[in-house]
C-alpha positions as CSV (number, residue, x, y, z in Angstrom):
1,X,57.4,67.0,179.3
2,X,60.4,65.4,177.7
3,X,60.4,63.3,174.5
4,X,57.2,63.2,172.7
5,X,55.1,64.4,169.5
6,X,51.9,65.7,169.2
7,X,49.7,65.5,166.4
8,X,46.8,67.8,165.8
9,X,44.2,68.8,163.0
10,X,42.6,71.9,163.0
11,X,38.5,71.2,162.5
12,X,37.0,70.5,159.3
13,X,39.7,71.8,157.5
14,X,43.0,70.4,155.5
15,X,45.4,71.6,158.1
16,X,47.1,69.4,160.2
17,X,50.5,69.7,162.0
18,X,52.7,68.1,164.8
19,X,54.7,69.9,168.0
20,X,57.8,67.8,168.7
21,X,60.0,68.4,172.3
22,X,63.0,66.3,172.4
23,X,65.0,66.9,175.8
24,X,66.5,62.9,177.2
25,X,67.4,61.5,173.7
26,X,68.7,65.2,172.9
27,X,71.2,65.3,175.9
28,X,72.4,60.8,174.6
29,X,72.5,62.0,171.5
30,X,75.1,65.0,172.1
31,X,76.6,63.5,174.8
32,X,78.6,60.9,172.6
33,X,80.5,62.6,171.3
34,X,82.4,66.6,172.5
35,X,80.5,68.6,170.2
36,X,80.9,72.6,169.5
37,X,77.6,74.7,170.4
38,X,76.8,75.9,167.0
39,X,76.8,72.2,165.7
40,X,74.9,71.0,168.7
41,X,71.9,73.3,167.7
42,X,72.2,72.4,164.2
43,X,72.1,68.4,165.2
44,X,69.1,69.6,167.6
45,X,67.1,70.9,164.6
46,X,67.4,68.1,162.5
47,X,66.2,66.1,164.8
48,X,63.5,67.5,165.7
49,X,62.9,68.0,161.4
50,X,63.5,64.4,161.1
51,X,60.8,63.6,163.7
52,X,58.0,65.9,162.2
53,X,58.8,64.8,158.9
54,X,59.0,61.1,159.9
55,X,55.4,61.9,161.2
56,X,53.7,62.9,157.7
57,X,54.7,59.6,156.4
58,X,51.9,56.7,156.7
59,X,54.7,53.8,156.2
60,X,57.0,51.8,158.5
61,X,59.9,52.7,157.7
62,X,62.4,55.5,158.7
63,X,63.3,59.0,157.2
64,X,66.5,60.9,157.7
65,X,68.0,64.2,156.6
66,X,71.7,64.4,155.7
67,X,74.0,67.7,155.2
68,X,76.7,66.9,152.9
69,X,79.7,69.9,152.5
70,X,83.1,70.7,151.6
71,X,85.2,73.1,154.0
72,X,85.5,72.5,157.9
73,X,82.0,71.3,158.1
74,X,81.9,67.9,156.2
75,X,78.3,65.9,157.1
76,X,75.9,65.6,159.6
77,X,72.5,63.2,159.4
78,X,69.6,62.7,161.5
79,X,67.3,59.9,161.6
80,X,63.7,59.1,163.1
81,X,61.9,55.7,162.2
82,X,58.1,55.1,162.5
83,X,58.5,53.7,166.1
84,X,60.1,57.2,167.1
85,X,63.3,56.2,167.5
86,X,65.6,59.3,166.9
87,X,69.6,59.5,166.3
88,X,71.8,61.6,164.8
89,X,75.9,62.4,164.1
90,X,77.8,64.5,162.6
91,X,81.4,65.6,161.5
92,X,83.3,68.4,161.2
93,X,87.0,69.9,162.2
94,X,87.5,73.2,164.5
95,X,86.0,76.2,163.7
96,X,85.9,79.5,165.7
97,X,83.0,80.2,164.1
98,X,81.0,77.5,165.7
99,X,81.8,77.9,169.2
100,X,78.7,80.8,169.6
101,X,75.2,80.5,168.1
102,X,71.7,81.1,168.4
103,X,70.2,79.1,165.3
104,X,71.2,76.5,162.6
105,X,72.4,79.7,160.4
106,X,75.6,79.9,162.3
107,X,77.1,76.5,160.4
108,X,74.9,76.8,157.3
109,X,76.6,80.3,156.7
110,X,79.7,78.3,156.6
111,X,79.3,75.3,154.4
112,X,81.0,75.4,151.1
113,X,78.8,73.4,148.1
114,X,76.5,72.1,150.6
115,X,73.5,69.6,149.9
116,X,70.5,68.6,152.2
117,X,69.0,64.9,151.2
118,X,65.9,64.0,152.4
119,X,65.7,60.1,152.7
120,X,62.7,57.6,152.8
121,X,63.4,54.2,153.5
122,X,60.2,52.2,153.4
123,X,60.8,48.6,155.3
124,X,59.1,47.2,151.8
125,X,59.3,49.0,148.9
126,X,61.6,51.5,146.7
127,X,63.5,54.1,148.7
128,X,63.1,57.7,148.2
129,X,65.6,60.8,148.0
130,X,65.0,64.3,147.7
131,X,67.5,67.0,147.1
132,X,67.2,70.5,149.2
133,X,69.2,73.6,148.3
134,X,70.7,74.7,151.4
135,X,69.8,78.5,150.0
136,X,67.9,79.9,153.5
137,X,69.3,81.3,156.1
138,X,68.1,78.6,158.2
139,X,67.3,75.0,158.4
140,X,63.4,75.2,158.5
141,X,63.9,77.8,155.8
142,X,64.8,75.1,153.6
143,X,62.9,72.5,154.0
144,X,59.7,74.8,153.4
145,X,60.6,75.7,150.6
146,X,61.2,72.2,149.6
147,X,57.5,71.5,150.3
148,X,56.4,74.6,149.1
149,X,58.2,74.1,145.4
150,X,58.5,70.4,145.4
151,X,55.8,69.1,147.3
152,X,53.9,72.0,146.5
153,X,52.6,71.6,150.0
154,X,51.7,75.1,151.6
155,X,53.9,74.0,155.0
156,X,55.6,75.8,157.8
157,X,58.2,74.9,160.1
158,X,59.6,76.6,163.3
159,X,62.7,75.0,164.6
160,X,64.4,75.6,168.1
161,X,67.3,74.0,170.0
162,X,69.6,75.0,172.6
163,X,72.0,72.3,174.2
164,X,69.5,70.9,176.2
165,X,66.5,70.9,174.3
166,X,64.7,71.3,171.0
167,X,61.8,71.7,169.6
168,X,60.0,71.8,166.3
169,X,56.3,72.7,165.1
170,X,54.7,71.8,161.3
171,X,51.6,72.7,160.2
172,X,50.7,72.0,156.4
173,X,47.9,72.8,154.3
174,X,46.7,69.8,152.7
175,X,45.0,69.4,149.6
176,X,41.3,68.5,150.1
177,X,39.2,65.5,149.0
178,X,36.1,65.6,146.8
179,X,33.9,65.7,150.4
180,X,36.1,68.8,151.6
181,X,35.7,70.2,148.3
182,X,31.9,70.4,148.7
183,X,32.1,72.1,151.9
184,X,32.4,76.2,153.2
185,X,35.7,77.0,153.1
186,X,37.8,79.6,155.1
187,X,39.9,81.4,152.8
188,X,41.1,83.4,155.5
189,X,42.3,80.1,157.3
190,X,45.9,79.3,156.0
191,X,46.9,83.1,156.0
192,X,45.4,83.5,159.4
193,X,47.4,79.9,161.0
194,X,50.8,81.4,158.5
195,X,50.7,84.5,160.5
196,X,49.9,83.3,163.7
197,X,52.7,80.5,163.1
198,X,55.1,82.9,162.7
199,X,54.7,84.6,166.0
200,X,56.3,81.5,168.0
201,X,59.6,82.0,169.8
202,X,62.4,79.9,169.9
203,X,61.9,79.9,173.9
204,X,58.4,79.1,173.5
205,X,59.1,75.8,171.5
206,X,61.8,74.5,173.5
207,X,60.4,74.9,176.9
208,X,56.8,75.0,176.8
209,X,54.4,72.4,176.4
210,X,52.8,71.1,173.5
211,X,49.3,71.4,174.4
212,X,50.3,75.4,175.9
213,X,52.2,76.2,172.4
214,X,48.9,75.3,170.7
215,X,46.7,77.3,173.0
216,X,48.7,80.4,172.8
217,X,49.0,80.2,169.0
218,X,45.5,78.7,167.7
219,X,43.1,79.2,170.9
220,X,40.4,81.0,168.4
221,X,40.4,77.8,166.3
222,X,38.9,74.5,166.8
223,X,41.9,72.5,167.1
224,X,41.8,68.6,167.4
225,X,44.5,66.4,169.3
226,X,44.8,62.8,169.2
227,X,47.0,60.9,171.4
228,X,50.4,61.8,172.1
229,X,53.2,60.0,170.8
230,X,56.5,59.3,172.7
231,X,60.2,59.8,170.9
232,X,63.0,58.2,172.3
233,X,66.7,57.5,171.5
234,X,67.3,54.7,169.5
235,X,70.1,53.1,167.4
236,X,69.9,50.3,164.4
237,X,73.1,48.7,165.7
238,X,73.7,45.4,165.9
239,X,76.2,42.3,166.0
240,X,74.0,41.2,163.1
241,X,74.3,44.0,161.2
242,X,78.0,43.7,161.6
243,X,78.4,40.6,160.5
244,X,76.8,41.4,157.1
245,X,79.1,44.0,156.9
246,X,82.0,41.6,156.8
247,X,80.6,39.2,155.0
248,X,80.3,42.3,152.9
249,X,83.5,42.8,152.6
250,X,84.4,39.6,151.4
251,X,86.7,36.6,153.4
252,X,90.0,38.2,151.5
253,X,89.8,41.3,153.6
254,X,88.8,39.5,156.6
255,X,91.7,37.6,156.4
256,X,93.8,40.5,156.1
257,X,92.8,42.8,158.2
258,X,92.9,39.7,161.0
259,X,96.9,40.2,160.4
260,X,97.0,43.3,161.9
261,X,93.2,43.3,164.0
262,X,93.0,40.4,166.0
263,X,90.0,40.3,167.4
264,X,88.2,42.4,164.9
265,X,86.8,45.1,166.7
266,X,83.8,47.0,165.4
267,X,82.1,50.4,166.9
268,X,79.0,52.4,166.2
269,X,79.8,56.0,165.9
270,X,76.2,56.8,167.0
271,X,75.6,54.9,170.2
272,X,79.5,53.4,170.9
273,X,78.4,50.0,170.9
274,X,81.3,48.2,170.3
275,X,81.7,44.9,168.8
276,X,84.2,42.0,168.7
277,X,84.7,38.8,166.2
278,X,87.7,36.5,167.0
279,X,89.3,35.6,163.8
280,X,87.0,32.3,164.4
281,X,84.1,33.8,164.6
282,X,85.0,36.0,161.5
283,X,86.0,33.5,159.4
284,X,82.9,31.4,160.7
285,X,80.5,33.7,158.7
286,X,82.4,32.7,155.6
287,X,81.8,28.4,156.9
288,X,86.0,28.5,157.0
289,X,87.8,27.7,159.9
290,X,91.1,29.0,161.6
291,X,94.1,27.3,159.0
């Protein structure tokens, strides 16, 4: 058990959900940078949001969720893209406050005007952003409530991360087709799976295994699981991508900041990938040479 996802449906029903466990691209992830505890749970629980988001959406493409706030806790994202690449950042100055907590609520108590976007970036198409009030206590408190008002999805979320590990489970009630329609339903179903949903620890998710979280919470049902699907670190870097960003930036400013840079150097706050264009090679992108 490390990094992976786990689908599963419960049987001739509309409910489906997804278990994620993130422990290896976790431990990269925090490791780049010399985060405080409270902010290391809180990156841990978006990514493990970001990754059972990223799989109710039936595009390639990627989906991230960004905190934006005044006061010592400025931003933080997470990202996971179809291929279940996950990565995440964030920024903030010292604060006693985050050196102890248990759940995301530690920093959420302390943002000042905060904002939670939800962004869908197909690889074709129009992008898509949501706005969450960060109103909850907590981090999955949010975002159902966002499904459940928005959406108007009936979906719950249990979020989990320590500094090694975290976890997530989402299980949504989906509307049903004409061919569901015709069928027996369980009323008692979605109450039943709410209740029973409710009961999982934060212990439970990050250590346990998928396939053990599911038999502990929905044994009495008929529950379905496909294959599972591996997660893994991953960053959109490139030397490509920063060469559009100069070009970008137009040949004026490449020339100046040459004067004082020389070679350009470029680094990727996720991954610290750094890159390097000689004042050639910079003013190559623009087809003008050294003068």
């Amino acid at each position: 058990m490390s990094d992976l996802r786990q689908r599963f449906f419960i049987e001739d029903s509309p409910v489906r959900g997804e278990v994620v466990h993130l422990e290896e691209a976790l431990q990269t992830i925090l490791a780049q940078r010399d985060y405080m505890p409270a902010v290391k749970i809180l990156l841990g629980e978006m990514l493990s949001a970001t990754a059972l988001l990223a799989s109710t959406l039936k595009i390639k493409g990627r989906i991230s969720l960004q905190i934006q706030a005044s006061g010592s806790f400025k931003w933080a994202m997470a990202e996971c893209n179809h291929l279940g690449e996950v990565r995440a950042l964030a920024d903030y100055e010292f604060d006693s406050r985050f050196t102890q907590a248990d759940d995301s609520s530690t920093v959420l108590s302390s943002l000042i005007s905060p904002v939670l976007f939800i962004n869908i970036e197909p690889e074709f198409g129009e992008r898509y952003q949501g706005i969450v009030p960060l109103d909850q206590p907590t981090l999955a408190g949010c975002l159902m409530q966002y499904y459940d008002l928005s959406a108007q999805i009936p979906t719950r979320i249990v979020l989990a991360s320590n500094e090694q590990t975290s976890g997530g489970l989402l299980i949504q009630l989906l509307p049903r087709n004409n061919e569901e329609e015709q069928k027996r339903v369980d009323e008692d179903l979605w109450p039943r799976l709410t209740m029973l949903t409710e009961t999982l620890k934060a212990d439970e998710l990050t250590q346990l295994e998928a396939n053990e979280i599911l038999y502990r919470l929905y044994n009495e049902e008929e529950v379905r699981l496909p294959e599972v699907e591996t997660l893994k670190f991953g960053c959109t870097c490139s030397k490509e991508r920063c060469e559009t960003a100069l070009q970008q930036i137009g040949v004026s400013a490449v020339r100046e900041t040459l004067e004082h840079q020389n070679p350009i150097s470029m680094d990727c706050q996720f991954c610290n990938a750094k890159y390097t264009f000689t004042a050639e090679q910079a003013l190559g992108l623009f087809g003008e040479h050294l003068s």
